[in-house]
N, C-alpha and C positions, 0 to 999 in steps of 0.2 A: 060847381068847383070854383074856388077863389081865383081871382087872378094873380098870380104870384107875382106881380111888376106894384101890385096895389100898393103905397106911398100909406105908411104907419107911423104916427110921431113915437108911436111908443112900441112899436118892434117891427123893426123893417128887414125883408129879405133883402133888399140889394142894399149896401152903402152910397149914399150921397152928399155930397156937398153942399153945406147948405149955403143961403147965401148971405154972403157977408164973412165968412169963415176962411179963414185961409192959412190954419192948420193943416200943413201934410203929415198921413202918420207915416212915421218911423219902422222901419225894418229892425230886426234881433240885431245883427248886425252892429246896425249904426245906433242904435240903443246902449248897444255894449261896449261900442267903443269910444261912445262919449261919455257911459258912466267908469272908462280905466281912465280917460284923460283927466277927470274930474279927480278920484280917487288920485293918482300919480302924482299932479300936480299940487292939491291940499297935500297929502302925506308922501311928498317923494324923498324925506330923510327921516325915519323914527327910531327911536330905541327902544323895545319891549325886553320886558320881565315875565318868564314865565318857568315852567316844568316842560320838558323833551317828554314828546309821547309816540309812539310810533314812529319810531325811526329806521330807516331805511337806507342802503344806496343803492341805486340801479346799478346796471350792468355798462353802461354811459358814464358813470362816475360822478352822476347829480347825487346830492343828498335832499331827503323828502324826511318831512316831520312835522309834527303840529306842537303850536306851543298853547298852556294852557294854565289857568287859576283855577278857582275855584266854583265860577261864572261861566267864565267862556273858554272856548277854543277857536282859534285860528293856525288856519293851514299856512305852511312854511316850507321853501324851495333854497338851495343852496347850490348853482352851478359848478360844473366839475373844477374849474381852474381854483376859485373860494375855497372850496372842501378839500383838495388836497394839501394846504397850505393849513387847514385846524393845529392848533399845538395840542389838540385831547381827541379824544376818540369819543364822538355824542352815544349818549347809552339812555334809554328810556328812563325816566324820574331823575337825571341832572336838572336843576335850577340855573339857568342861563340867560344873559342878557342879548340879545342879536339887534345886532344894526342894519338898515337895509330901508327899501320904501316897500308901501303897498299898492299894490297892483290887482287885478280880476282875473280871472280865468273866464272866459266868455264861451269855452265848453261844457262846461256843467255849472256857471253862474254863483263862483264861487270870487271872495277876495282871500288873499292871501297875502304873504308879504315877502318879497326875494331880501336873503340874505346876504350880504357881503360878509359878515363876520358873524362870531360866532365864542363868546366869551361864558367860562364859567361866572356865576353872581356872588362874586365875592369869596373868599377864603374857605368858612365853614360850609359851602356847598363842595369848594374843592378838597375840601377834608373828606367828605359825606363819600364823594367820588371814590379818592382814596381808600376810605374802610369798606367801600362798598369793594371796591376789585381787590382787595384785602383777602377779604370772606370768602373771596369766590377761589381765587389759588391756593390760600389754604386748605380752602376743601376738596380741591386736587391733588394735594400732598405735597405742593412743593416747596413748602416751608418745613416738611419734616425733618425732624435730625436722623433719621435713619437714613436720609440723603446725605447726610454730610458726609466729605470726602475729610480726613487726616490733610495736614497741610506736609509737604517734604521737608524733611531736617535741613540739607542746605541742597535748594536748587542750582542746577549748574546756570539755565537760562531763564529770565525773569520775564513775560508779557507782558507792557501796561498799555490798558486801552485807555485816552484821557487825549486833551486837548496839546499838541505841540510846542504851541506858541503861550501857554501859559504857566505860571510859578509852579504849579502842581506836578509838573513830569522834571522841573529841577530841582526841588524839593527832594523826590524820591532815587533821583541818583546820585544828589550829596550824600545824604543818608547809608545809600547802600556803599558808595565810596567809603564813608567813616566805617561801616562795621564790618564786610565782608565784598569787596569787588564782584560782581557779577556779572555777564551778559545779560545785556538787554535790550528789547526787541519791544520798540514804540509801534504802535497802529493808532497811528492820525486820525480823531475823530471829534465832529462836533457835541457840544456836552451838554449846548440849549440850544431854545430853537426848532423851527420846523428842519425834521429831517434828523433831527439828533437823535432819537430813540432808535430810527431803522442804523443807523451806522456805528451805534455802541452794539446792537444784536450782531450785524454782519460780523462785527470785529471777532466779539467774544465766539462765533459760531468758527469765523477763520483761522485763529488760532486753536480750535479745539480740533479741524480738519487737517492739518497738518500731521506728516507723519514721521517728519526727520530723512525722511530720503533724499530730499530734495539742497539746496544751497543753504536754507533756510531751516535753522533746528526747531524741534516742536518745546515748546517753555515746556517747563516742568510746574509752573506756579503762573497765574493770571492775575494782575490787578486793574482793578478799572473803578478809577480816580477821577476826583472832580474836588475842587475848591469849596467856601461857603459860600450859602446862597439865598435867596427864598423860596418858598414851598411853589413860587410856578418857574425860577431857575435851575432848580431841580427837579421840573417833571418828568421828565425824560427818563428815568431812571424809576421809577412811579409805574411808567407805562406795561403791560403785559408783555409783548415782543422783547422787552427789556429783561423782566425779568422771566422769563421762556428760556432763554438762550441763556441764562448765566445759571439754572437750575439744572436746564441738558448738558452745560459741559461736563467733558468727562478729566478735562483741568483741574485739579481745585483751585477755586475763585476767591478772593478777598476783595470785599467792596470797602471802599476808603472814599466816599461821596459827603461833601460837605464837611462841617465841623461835630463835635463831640453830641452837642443837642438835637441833629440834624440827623433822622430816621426818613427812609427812604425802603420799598419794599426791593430793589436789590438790594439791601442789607440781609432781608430775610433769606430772600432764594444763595443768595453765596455761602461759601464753606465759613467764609470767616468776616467778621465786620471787623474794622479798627478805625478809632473815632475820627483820623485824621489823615492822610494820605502817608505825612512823614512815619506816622504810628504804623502804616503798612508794610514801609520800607523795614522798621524794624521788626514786625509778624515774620517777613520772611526770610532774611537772612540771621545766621547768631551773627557775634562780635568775634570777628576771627581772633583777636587781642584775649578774652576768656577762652575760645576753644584752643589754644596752642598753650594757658596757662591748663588749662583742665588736660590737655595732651599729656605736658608735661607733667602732672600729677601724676596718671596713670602709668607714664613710665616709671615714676620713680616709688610708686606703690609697687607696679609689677616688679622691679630688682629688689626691691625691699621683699618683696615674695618670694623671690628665687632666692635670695641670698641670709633671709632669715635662718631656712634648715641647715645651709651650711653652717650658721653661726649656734645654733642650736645643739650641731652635733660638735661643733668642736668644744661646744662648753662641755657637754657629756664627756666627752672622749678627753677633757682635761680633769675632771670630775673623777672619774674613773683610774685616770692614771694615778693621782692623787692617792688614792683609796689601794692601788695595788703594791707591793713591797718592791722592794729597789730589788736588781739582777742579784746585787752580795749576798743581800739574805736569802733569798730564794737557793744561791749555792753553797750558803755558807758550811750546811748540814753534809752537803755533798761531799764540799772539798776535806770537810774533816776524816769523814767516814773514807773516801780515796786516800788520804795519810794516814789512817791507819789502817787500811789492808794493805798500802806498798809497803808498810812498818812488817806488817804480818806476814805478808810475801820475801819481802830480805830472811827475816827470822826463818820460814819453812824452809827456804832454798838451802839456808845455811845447815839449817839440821840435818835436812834430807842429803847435801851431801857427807856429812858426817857419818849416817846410817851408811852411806853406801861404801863410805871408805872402811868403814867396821868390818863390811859384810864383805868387801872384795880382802879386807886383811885375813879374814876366817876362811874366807873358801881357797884363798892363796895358801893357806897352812896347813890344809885339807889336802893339796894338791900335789902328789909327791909321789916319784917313777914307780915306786914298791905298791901304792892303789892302782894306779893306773895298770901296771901288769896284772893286778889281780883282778880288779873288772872285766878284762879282755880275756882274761882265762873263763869266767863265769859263765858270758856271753859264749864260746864257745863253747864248752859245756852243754848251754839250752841248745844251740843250734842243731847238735850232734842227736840229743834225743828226741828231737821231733822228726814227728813221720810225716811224709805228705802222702795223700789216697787220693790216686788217679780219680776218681767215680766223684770225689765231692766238686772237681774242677770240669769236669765233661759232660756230669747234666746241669746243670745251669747255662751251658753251650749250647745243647741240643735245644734245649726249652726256646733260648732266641733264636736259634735256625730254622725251628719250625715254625715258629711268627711270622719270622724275614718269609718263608716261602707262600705262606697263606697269605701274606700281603701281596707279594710278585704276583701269584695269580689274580688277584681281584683288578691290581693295577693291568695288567694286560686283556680283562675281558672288557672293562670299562674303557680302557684307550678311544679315542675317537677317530681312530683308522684302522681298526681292529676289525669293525663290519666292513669296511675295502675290500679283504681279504674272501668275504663271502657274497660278491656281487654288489652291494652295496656303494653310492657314489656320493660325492658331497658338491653342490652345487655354491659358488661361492662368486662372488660381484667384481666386479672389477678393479676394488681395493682389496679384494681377496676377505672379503666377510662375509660368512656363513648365511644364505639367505633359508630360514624355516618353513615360509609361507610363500604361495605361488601368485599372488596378489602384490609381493613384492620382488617376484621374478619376471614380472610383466612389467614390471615399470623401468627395467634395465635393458639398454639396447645389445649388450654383449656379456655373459657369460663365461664362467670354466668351472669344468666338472672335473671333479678330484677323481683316480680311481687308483686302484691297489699300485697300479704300474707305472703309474705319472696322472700328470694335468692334459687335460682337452677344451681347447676354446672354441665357443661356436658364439652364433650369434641370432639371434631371436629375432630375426626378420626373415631368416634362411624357412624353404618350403621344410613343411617339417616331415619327419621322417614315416613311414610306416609303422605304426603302433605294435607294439611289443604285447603277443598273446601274453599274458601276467602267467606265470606259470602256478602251477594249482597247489595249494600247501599242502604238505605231507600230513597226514595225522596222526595225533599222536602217536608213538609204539611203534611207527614204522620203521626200515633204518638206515632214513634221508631225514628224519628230522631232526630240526634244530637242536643239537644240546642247549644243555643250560646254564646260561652264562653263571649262575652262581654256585653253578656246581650240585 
């Protein structure tokens, strides 16, 4: 067996030094960290060009990604205090330039390079960006118009989210001063810059959370304004959280961001775009100066309405009167026709008494002591030879007497105190009416019974008496029974 100590120039189990040599070898370690001091120091300030690939943030708030061409890729770190400060949100295949140095990773033998910043490459990559988060909310629906909300005919309270301190929010209330005063209700907010997109969302989300109960009325109408700008002073409004929150309101929203050329995708997600902030103030208010002219109109349309028929009927009803004859002629026929029957009436009176003076002069000459006794002789004469016969004057007598009596009897059997006489009693209420039924004598607490020989009062709480054997009817033929009331 070899000796394992045995000295090989050309493969040796133990390590030795030779002599003359005075190389130490290097540990991982110190390998590693003189090839980051090396790397650090040559590139510790670079700008790359590349594509976002794998992109990530921890749960620490570092951002992780690689940037990459067409050749290579290299790995890329961005610390949390760097990454919250981004004005874009990094998304896989943006084209970006990052500033920063390169450094090692002495864990798994990697270089990379820490980022301090973190810049879109140029314009048409930030267009690219834009149509790219474009396509994706579109295809979430929330640029559809079946979203779109009607804007209010005239709001009582106005929203604007926009910058304080800038022309834009004076702008919008000269405006609304010239056409219709309104309340209005500013939420302060920045409009670029880091942090601008999260504080136009809160806004547009805090006015929509409002409910009017509170000091503070809910707008009826949102606007959220900004000045002109360029495509990265108006990113902010670009961003998704941006436009999220102006899509969910339950507000309608008019976006008035930049100038007329100046398209931004809250233009899309709002109820309404208007090219210019002032052009907003005018979206939401009318011109009170037209609507009090248009007022007026309608009033004087609606009395013009009311007061047409009147004038309509009076032209008829003048029309008419026109067309109908005057009172004269309508009596004229009358009054003739009444003068000549008062003509006719004088004339008959006249005559009529003429006939009657003729006729009292004739029966006056008629009239003379010598008729007159002989009349009275005549008449005495008929008197003398008429007979009167008892018998024609005594049966037409009898004939009524015997009626008068067959009536007395019917009246005296039907009497209704007539059965008195033969045991019979009449039970009667304490208004003195007739009770029929015993159902209706239980429901009275005093009574009087009628009898041939007077009234008896008793009263229906009293023990009652011992029951009366009913006595047995006689039958026919016998001679106890009842004759016959009608004989």
């Amino acid at each position: 067996m070899a000796d394992p100590t045995f000295d090989n120039e050309d493969g040796r189990l133990v390590a030795r030094e030779r002599q003359g040599d005075n190389a130490e070898p290097l540990t991982i370690s110190e390998i590693s960290a003189a090839l980051k001091r090396t790397v650090e120091d040559r590139f510790g300030y670079v700008r790359l060009r590349g594509e976002l690939s794998g992109v990530k943030r921890a749960a620490s708030g570092h951002l992780y990604c690689a940037l990459k061409d067409e050749n290579a890729v290299l790995d890329g770190v961005m610390w949390r205090g760097n990454a919250a400060r981004l004005a874009f949100k990094p998304e896989d295949g943006l084209e970006v330039i990052a500033t920063g140095k390169l450094t090692t990773y002495p864990g798994r033998s990697k270089y990379q390079i820490v980022m301090d910043s973190l810049e879109i490459a140029g314009e048409g990559a930030l267009l690219a960006l834009l149509e790219k988060t474009r396509a994706k909310l579109e295809a979430e629906g929330l640029f559809a118009r079946e979203r779109k909300q009607p804007l209010p005919f005239l709001p009582r309270t106005i929203g604007v989210v926009t910058s304080p301190t800038g022309s834009v929010i004076r702008d919008i209330l000269h405006r609304l001063a010239d056409r219709f005063p309104s309340h209005v209700l500013v939420w302060p907010v920045l409009v670029q810059g880091q942090g601008a997109a999260e504080q136009v969302a809160s806004a547009v989300r805090g006015f929509a959370a409002l409910d009017g109960s509170g000091p503070v009325p809910r707008p009826d109408l949102v606007i959220v304004a900004r000045g002109g700008g360029s495509i990265e002073d108006l990113w902010c409004f670009n961003e998704e959280i941006v436009v999220r929150a102006i899509a969910e309101c339950s507000i309608p929203v008019i976006s008035a961001v930049g100038h007329e050329t100046d398209t931004t995708l809250a233009d899309y997600a709002a109820d309404q775009r208007a090219p210019t902030p002032t052009a907003a103030a005018e979206m939401a208010v009318p011109v009170r100066a037209d609507l009090s002219a248009t007022l007026g109109d309608l009033a004087n349309r609606q009395r013009r309405a009311v007061y047409r028929p009147v004038e309509l009927g009076r032209e008829r009803l003048e029309a008419r009167v026109r067309r109908m004859p005057r009172p004269e002629q309508i009596l004229q026929m009358q009054t003739q026709r009444l003068d000549d029957l008062a003509e006719r009436l004088r004339r008959g009176l006249r005559d009529r008494a003429s006939q009657g003076r003729e006729r009292l002069a004739g029966a006056a000459a008629r009239l003379s002591p010598s008729l007159l006794r002989r009349s009275v002789q005549d008449a005495q004469r008929r008197l003398a030879r008429a007979r009167l016969v008892p018998a024609l004057v005594e049966r037409p007598l009898m004939q009524r007497k015997a009626q008068l009596d067959s009536l007395w009897r019917l009246a005296s059997q039907f009497h209704p105190e007539e059965p008195l006489k033969r045991g019979y009693a009449i039970v009667r209420d304490a208004s003195g009416t007739a009770l029929t039924r015993k159902a209706m004598a239980e429901k009275e607490s005093a009574l009087s019974l009628q009898f041939a020989d007077g009234m008896l009062d008793v009263k229906t709480g009293e023990a009652p008496k011992r029951p009366l054997t009913p006595k047995p009817r006689p039958k026919t033929g016998t001679p106890d029974a009842q004759e016959d009331l009608f004989g």
